[in-house]
N, CA, C, O and CB atoms as a CASP TS submission, in Angstrom:
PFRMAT TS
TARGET T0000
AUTHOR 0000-0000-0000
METHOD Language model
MODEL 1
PARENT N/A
ATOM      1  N   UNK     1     -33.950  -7.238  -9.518  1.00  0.00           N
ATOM      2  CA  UNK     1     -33.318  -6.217 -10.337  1.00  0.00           C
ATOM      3  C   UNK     1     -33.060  -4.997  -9.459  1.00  0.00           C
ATOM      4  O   UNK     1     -34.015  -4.505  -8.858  1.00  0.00           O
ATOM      5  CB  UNK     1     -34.204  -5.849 -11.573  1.00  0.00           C
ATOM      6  N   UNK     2     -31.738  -4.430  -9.328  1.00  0.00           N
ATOM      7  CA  UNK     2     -31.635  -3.625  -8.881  1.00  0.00           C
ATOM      8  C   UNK     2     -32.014  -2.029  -9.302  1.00  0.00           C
ATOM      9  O   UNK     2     -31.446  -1.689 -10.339  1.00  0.00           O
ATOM     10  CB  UNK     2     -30.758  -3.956  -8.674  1.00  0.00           C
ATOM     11  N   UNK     3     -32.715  -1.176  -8.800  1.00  0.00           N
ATOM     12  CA  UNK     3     -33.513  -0.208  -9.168  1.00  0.00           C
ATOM     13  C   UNK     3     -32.435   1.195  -8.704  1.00  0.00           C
ATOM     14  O   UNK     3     -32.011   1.565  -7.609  1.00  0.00           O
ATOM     15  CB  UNK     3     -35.112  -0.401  -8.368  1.00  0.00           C
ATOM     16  N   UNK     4     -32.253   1.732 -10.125  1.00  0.00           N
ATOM     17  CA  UNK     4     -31.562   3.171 -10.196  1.00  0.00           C
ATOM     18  C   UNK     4     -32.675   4.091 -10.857  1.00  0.00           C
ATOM     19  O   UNK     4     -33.802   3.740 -11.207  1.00  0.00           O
ATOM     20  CB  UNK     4     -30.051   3.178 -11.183  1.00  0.00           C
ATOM     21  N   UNK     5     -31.989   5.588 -10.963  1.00  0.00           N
ATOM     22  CA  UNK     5     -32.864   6.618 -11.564  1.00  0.00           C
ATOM     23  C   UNK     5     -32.799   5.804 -12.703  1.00  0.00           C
ATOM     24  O   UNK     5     -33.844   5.313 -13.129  1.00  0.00           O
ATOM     25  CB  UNK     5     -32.427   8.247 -11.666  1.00  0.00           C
ATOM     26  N   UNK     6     -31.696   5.580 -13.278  1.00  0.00           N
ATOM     27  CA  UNK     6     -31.259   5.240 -15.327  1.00  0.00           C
ATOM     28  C   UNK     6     -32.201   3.892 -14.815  1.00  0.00           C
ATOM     29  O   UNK     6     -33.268   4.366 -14.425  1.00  0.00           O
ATOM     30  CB  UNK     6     -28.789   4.782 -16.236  1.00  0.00           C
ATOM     31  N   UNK     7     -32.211   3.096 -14.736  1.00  0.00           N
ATOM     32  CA  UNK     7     -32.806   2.073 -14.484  1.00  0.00           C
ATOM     33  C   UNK     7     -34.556   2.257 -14.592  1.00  0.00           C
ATOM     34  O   UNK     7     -35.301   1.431 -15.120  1.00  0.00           O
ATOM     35  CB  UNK     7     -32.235   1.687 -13.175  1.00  0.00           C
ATOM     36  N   UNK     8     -34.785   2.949 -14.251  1.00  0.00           N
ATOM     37  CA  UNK     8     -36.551   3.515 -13.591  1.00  0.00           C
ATOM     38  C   UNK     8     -36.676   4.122 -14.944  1.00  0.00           C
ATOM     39  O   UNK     8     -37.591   3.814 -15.708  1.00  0.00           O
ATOM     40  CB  UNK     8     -36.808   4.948 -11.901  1.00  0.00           C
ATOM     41  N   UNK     9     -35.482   5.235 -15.320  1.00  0.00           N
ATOM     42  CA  UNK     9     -36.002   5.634 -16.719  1.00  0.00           C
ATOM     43  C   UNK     9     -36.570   5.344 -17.973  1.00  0.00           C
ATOM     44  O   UNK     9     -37.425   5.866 -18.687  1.00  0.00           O
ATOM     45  CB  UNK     9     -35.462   5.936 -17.055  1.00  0.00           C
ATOM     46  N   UNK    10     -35.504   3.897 -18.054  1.00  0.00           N
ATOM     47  CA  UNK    10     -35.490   3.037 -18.907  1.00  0.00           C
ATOM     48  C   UNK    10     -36.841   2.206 -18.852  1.00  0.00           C
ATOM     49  O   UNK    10     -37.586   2.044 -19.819  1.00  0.00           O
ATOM     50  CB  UNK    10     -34.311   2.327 -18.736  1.00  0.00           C
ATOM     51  N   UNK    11     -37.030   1.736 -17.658  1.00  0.00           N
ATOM     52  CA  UNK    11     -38.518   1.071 -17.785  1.00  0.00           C
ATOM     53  C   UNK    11     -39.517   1.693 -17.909  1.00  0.00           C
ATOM     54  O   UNK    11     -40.455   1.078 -18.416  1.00  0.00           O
ATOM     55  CB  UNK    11     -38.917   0.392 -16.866  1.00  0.00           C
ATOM     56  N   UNK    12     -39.736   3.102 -17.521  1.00  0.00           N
ATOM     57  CA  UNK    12     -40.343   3.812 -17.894  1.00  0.00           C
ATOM     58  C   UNK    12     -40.313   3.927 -20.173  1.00  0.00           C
ATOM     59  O   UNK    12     -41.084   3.948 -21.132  1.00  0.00           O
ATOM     60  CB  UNK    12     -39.786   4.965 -16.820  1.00  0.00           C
ATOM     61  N   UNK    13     -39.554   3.946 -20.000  1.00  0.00           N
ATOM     62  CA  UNK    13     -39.364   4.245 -21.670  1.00  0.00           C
ATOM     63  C   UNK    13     -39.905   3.018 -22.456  1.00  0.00           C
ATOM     64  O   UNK    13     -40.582   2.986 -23.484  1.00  0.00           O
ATOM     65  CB  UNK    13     -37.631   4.465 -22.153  1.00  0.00           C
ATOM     66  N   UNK    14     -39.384   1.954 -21.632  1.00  0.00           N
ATOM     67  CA  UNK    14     -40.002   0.278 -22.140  1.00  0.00           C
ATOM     68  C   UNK    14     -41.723   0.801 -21.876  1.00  0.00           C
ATOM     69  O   UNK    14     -42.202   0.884 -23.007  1.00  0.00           O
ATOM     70  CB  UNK    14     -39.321  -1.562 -20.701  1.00  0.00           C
ATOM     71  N   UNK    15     -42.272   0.992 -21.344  1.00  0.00           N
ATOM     72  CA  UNK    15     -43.721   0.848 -21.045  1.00  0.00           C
ATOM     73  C   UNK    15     -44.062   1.780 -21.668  1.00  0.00           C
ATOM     74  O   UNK    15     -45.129   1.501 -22.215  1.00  0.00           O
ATOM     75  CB  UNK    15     -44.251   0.847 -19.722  1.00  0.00           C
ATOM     76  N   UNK    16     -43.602   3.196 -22.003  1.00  0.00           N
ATOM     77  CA  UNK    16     -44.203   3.940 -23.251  1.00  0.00           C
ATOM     78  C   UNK    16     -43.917   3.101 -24.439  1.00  0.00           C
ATOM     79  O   UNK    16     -44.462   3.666 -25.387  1.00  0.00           O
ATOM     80  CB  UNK    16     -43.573   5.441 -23.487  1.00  0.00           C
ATOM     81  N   UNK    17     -43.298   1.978 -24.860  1.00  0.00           N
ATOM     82  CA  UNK    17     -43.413   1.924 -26.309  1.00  0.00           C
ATOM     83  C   UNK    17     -43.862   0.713 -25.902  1.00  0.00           C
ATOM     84  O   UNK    17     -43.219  -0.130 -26.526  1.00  0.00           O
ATOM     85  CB  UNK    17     -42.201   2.141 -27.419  1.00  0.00           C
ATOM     86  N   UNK    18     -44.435   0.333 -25.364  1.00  0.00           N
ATOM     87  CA  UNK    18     -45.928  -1.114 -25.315  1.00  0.00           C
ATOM     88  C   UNK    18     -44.792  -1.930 -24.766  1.00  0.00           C
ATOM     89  O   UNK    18     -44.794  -2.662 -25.757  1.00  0.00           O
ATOM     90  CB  UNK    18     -46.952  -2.005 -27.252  1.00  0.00           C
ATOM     91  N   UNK    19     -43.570  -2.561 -23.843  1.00  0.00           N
ATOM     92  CA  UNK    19     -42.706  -3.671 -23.833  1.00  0.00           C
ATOM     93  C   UNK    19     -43.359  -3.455 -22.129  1.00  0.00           C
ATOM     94  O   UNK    19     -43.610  -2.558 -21.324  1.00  0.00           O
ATOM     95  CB  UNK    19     -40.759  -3.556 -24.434  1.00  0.00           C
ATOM     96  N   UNK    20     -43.432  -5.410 -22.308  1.00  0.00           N
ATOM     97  CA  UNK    20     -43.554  -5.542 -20.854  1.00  0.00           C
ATOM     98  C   UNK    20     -42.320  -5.741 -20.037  1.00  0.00           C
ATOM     99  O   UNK    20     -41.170  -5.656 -20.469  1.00  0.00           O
ATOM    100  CB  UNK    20     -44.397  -6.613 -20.578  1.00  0.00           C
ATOM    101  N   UNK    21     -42.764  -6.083 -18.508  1.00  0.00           N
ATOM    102  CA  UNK    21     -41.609  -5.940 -17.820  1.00  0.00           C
ATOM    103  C   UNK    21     -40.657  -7.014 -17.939  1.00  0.00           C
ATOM    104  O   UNK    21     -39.467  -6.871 -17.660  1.00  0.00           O
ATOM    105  CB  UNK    21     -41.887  -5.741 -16.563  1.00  0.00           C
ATOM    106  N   UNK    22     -41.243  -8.240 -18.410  1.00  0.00           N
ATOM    107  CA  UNK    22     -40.681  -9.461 -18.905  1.00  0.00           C
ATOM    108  C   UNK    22     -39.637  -9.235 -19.630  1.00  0.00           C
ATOM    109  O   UNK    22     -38.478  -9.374 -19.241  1.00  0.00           O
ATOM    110  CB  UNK    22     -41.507 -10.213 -19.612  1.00  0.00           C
ATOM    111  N   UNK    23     -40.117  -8.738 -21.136  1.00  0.00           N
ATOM    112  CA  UNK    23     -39.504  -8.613 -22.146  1.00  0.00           C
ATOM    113  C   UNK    23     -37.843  -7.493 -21.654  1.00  0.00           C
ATOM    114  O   UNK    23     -36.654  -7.741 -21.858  1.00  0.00           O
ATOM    115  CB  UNK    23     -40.748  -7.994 -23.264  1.00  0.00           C
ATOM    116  N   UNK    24     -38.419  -6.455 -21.070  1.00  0.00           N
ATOM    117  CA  UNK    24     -37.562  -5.282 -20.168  1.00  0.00           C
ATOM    118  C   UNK    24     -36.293  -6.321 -19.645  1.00  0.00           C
ATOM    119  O   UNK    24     -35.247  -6.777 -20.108  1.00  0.00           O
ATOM    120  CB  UNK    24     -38.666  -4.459 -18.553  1.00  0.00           C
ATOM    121  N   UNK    25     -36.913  -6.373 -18.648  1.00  0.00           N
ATOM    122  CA  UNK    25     -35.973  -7.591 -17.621  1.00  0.00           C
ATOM    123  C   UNK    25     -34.991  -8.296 -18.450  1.00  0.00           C
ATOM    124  O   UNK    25     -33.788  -8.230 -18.196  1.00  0.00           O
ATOM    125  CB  UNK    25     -36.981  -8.943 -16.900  1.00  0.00           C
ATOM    126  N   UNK    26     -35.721  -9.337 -19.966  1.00  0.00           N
ATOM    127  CA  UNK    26     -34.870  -9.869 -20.415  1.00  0.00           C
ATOM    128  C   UNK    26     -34.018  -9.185 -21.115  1.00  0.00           C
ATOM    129  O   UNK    26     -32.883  -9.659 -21.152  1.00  0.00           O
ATOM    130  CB  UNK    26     -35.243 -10.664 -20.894  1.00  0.00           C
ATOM    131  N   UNK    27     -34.275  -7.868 -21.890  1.00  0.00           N
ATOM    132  CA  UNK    27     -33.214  -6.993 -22.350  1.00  0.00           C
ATOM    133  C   UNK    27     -32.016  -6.651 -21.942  1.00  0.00           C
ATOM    134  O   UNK    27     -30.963  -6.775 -22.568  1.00  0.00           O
ATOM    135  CB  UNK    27     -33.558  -6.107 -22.434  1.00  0.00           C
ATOM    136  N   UNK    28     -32.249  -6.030 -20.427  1.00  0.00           N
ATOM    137  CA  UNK    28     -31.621  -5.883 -19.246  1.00  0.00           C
ATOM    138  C   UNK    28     -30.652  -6.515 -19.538  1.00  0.00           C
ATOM    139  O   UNK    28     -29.663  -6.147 -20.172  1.00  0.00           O
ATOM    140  CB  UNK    28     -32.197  -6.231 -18.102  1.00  0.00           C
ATOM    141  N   UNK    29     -31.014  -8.046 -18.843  1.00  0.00           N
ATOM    142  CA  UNK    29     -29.855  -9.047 -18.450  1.00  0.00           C
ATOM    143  C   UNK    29     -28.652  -9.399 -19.720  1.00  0.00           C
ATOM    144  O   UNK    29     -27.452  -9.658 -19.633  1.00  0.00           O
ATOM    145  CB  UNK    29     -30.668 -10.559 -18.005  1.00  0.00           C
ATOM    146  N   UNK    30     -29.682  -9.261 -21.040  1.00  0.00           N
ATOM    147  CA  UNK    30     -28.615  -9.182 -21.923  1.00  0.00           C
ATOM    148  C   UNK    30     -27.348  -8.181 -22.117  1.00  0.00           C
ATOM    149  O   UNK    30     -26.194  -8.399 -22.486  1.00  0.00           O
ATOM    150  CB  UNK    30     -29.200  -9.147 -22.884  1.00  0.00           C
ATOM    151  N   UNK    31     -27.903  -7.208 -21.791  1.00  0.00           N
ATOM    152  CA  UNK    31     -27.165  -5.792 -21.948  1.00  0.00           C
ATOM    153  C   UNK    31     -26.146  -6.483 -20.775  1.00  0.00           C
ATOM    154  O   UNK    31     -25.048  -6.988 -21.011  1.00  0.00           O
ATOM    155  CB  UNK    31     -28.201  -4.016 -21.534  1.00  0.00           C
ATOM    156  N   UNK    32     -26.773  -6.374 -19.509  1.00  0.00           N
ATOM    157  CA  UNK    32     -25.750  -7.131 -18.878  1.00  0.00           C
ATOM    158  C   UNK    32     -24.313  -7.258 -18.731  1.00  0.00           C
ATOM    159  O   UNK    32     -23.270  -6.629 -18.557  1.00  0.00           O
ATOM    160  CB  UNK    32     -25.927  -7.932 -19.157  1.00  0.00           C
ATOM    161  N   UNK    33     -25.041  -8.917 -18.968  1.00  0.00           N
ATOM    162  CA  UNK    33     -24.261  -9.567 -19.488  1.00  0.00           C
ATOM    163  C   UNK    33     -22.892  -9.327 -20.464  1.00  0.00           C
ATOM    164  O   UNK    33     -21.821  -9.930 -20.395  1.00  0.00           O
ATOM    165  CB  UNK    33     -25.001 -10.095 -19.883  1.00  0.00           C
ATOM    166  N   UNK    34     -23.185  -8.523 -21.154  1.00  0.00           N
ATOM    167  CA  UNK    34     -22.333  -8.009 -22.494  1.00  0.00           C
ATOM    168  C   UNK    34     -21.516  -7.111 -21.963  1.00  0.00           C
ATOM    169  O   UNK    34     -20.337  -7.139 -22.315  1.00  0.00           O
ATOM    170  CB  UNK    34     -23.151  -7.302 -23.744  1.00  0.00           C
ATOM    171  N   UNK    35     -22.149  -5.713 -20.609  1.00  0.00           N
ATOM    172  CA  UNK    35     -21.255  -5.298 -20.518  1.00  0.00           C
ATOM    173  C   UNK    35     -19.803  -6.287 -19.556  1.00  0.00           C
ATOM    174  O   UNK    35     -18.612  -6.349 -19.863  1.00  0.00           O
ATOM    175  CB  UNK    35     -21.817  -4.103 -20.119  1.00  0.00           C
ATOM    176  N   UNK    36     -20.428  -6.840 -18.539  1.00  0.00           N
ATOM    177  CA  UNK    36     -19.694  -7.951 -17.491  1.00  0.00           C
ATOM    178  C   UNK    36     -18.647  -8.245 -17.997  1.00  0.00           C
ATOM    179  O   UNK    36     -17.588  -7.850 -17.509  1.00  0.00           O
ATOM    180  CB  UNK    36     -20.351  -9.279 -17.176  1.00  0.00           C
ATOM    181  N   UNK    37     -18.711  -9.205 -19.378  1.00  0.00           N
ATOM    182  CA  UNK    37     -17.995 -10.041 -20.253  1.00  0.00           C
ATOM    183  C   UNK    37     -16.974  -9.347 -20.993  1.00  0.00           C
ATOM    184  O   UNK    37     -15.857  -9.835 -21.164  1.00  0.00           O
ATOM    185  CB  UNK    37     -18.855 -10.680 -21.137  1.00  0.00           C
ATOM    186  N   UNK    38     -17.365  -8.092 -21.488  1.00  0.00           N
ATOM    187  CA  UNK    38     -16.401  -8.020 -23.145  1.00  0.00           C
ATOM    188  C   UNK    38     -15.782  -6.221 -22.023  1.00  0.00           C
ATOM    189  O   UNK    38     -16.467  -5.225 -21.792  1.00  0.00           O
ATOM    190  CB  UNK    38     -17.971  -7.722 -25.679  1.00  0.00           C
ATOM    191  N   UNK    39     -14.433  -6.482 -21.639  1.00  0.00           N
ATOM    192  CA  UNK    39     -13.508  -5.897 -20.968  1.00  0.00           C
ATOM    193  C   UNK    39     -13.706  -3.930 -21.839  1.00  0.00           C
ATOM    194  O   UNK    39     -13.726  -2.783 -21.394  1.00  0.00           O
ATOM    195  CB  UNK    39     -11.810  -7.019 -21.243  1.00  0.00           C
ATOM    196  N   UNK    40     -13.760  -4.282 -22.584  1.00  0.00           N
ATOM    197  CA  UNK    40     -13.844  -3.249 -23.793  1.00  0.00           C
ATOM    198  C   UNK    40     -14.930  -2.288 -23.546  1.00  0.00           C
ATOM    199  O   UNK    40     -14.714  -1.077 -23.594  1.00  0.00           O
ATOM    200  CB  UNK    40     -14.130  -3.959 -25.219  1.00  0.00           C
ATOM    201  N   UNK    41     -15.744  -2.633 -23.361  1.00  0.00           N
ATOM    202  CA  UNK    41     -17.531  -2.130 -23.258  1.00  0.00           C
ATOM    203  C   UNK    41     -18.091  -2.147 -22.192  1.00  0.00           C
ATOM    204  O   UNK    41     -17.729  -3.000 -21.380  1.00  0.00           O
ATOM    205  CB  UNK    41     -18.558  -2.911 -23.959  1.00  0.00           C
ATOM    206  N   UNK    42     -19.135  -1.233 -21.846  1.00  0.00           N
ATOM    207  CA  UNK    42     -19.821  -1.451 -20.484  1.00  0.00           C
ATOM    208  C   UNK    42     -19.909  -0.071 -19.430  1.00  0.00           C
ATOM    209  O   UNK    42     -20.214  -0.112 -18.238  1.00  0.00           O
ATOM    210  CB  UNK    42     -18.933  -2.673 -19.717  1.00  0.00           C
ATOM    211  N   UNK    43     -19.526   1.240 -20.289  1.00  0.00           N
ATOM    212  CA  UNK    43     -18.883   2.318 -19.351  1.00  0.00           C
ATOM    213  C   UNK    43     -20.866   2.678 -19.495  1.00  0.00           C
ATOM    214  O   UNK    43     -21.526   2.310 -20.467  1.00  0.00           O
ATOM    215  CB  UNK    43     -17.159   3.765 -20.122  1.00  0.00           C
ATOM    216  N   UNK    44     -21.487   3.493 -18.213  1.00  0.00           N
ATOM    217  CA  UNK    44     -23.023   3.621 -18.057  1.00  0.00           C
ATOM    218  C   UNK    44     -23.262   4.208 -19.604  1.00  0.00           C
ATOM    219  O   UNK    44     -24.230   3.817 -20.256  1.00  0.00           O
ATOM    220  CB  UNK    44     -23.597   4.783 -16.624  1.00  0.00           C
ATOM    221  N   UNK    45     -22.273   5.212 -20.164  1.00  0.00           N
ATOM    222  CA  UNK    45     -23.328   5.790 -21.382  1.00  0.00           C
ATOM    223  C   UNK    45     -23.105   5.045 -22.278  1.00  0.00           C
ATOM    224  O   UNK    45     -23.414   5.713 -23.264  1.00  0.00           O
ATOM    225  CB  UNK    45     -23.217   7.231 -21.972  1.00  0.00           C
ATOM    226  N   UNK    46     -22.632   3.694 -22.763  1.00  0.00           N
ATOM    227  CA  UNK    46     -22.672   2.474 -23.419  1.00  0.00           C
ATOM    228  C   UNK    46     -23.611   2.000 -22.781  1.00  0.00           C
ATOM    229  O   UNK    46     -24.216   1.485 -23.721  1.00  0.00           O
ATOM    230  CB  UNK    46     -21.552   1.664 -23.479  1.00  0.00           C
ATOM    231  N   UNK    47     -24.349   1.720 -21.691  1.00  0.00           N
ATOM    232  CA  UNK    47     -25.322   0.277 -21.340  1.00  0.00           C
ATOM    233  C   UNK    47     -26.361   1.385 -22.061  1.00  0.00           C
ATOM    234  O   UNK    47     -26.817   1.230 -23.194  1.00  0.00           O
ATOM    235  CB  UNK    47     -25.691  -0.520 -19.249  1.00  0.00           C
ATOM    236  N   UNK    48     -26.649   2.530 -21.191  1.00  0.00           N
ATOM    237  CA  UNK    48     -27.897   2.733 -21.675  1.00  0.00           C
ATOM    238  C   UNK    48     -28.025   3.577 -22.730  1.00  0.00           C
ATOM    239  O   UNK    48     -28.982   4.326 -22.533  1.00  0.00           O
ATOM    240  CB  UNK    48     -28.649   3.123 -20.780  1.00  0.00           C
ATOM    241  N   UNK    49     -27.315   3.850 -24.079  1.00  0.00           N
ATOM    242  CA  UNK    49     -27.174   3.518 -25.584  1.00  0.00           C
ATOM    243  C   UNK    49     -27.982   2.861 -26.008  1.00  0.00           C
ATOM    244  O   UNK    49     -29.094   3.103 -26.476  1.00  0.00           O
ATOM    245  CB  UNK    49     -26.163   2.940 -25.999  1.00  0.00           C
ATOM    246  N   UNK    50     -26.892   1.131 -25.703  1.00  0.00           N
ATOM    247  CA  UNK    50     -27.126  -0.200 -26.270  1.00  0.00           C
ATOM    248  C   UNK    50     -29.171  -0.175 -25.585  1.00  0.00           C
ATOM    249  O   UNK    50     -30.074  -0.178 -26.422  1.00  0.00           O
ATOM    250  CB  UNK    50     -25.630  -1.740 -25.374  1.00  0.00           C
ATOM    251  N   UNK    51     -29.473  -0.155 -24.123  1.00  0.00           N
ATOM    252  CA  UNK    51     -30.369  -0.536 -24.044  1.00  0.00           C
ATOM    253  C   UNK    51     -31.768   0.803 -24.797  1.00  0.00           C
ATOM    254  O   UNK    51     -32.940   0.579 -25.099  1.00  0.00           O
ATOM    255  CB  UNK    51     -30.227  -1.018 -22.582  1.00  0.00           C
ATOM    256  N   UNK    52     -31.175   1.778 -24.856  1.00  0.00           N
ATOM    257  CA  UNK    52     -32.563   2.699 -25.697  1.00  0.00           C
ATOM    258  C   UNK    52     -32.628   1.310 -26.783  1.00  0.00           C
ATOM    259  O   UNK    52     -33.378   0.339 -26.681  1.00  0.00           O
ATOM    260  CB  UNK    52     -32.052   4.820 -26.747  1.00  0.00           C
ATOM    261  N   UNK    53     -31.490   1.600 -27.931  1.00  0.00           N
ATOM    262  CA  UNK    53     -31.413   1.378 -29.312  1.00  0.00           C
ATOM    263  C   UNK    53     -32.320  -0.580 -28.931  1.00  0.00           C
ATOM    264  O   UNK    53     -32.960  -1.197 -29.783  1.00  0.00           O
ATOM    265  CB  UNK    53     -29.255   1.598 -30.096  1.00  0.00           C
ATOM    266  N   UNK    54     -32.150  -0.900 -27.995  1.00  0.00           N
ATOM    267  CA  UNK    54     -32.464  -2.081 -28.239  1.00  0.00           C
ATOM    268  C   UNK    54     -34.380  -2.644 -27.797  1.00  0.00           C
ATOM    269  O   UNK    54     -35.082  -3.581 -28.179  1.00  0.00           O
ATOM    270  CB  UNK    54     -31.223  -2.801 -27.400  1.00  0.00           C
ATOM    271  N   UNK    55     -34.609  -1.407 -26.774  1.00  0.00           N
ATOM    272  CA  UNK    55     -35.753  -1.244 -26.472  1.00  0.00           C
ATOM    273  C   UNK    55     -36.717  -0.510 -28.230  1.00  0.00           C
ATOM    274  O   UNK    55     -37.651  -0.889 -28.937  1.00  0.00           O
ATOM    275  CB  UNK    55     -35.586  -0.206 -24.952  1.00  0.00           C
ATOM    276  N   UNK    56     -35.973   0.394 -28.217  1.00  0.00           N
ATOM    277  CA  UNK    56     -36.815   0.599 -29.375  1.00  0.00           C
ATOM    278  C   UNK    56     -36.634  -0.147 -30.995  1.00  0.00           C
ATOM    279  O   UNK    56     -37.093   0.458 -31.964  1.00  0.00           O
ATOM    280  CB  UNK    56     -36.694   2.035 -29.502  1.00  0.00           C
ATOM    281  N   UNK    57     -36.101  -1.173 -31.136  1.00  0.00           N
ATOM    282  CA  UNK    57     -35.630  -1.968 -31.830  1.00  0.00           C
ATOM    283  C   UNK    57     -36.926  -3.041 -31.366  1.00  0.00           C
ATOM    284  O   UNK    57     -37.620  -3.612 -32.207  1.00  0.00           O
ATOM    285  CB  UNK    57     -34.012  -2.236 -31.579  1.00  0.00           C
ATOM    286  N   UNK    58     -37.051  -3.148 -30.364  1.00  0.00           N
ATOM    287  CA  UNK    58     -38.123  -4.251 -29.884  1.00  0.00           C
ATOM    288  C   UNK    58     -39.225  -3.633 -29.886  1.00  0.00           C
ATOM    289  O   UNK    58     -40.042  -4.526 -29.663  1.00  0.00           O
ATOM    290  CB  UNK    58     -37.964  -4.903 -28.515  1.00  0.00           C
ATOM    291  N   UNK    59     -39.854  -2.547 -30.009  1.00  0.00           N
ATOM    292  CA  UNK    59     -41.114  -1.883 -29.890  1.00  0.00           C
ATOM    293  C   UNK    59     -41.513  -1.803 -31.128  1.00  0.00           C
ATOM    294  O   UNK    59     -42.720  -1.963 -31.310  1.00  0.00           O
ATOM    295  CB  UNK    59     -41.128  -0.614 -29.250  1.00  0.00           C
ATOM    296  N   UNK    60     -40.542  -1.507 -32.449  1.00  0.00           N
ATOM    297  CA  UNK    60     -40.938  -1.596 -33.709  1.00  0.00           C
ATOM    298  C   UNK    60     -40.589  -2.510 -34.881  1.00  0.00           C
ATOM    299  O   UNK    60     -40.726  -2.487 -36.104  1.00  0.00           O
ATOM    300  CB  UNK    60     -40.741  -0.625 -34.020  1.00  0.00           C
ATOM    301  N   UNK    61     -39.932  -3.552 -33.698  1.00  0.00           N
ATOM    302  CA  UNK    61     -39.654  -4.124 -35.363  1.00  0.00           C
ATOM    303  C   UNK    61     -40.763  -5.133 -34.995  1.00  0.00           C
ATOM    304  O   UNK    61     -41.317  -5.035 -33.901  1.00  0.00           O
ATOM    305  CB  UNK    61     -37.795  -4.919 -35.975  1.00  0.00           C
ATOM    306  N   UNK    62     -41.221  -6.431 -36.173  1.00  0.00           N
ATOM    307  CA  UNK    62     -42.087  -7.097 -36.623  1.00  0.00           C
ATOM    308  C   UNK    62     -43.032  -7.559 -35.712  1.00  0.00           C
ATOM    309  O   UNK    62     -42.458  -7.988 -34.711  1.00  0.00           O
ATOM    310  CB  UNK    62     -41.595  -7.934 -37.237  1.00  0.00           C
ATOM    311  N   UNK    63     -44.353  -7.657 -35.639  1.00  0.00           N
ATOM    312  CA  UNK    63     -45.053  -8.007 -34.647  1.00  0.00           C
ATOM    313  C   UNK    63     -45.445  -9.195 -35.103  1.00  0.00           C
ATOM    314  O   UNK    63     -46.128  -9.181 -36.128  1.00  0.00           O
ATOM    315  CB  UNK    63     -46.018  -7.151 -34.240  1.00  0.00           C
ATOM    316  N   UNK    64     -45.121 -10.507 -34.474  1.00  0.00           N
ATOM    317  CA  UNK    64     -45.330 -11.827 -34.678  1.00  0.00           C
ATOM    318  C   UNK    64     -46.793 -12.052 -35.136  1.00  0.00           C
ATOM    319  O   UNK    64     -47.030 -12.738 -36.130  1.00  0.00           O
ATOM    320  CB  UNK    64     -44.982 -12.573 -33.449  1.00  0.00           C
ATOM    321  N   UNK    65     -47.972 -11.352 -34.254  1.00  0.00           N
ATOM    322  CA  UNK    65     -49.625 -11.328 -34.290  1.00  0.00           C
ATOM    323  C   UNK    65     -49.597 -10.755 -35.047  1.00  0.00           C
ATOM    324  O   UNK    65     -50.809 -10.701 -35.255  1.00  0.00           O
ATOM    325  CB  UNK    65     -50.580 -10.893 -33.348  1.00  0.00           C
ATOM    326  N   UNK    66     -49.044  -9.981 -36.012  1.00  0.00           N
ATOM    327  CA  UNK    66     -49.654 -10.185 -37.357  1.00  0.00           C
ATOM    328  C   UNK    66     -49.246 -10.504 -38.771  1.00  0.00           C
ATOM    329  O   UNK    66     -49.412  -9.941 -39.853  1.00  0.00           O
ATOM    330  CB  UNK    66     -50.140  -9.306 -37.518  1.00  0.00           C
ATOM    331  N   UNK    67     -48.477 -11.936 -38.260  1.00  0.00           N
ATOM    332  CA  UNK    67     -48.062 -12.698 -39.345  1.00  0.00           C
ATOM    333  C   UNK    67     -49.736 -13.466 -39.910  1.00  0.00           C
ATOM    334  O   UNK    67     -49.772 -14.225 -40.879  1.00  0.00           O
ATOM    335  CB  UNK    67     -46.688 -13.911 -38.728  1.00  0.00           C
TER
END
């Protein structure tokens, strides 16, 4: 993974709300991906938007352990 300030921030922000680097990483690549693909989308203050809203989307929504 290539390592920027926005990049460092972001994982930083993943590890304040409990997400490991796994989970991070796989976010990442999605975001990605999405911007790569869809011609439309992808300018930096779209990736890291999409990746707050999606990091903290993963920090609070349902915790499987305590189904």
């Amino acid at each position: 993974m290539t390592t920027t300030p926005e990049t460092d921030r972001l994982l930083a922000l993943a590890h304040n709300l409990g997400i490991d680097d796994a989970s991070f990483a796989r976010v990442l690549a999605e975001v990605m991906t999405k911007a790569e693909t869809d011609p439309e989308w992808g300018r930096p203050h779209e990736v890291i938007a999409e990746m707050r809203a999606r990091l903290l989307a993963l920090a609070t929504g349902p915790d499987p352990r305590r189904s």
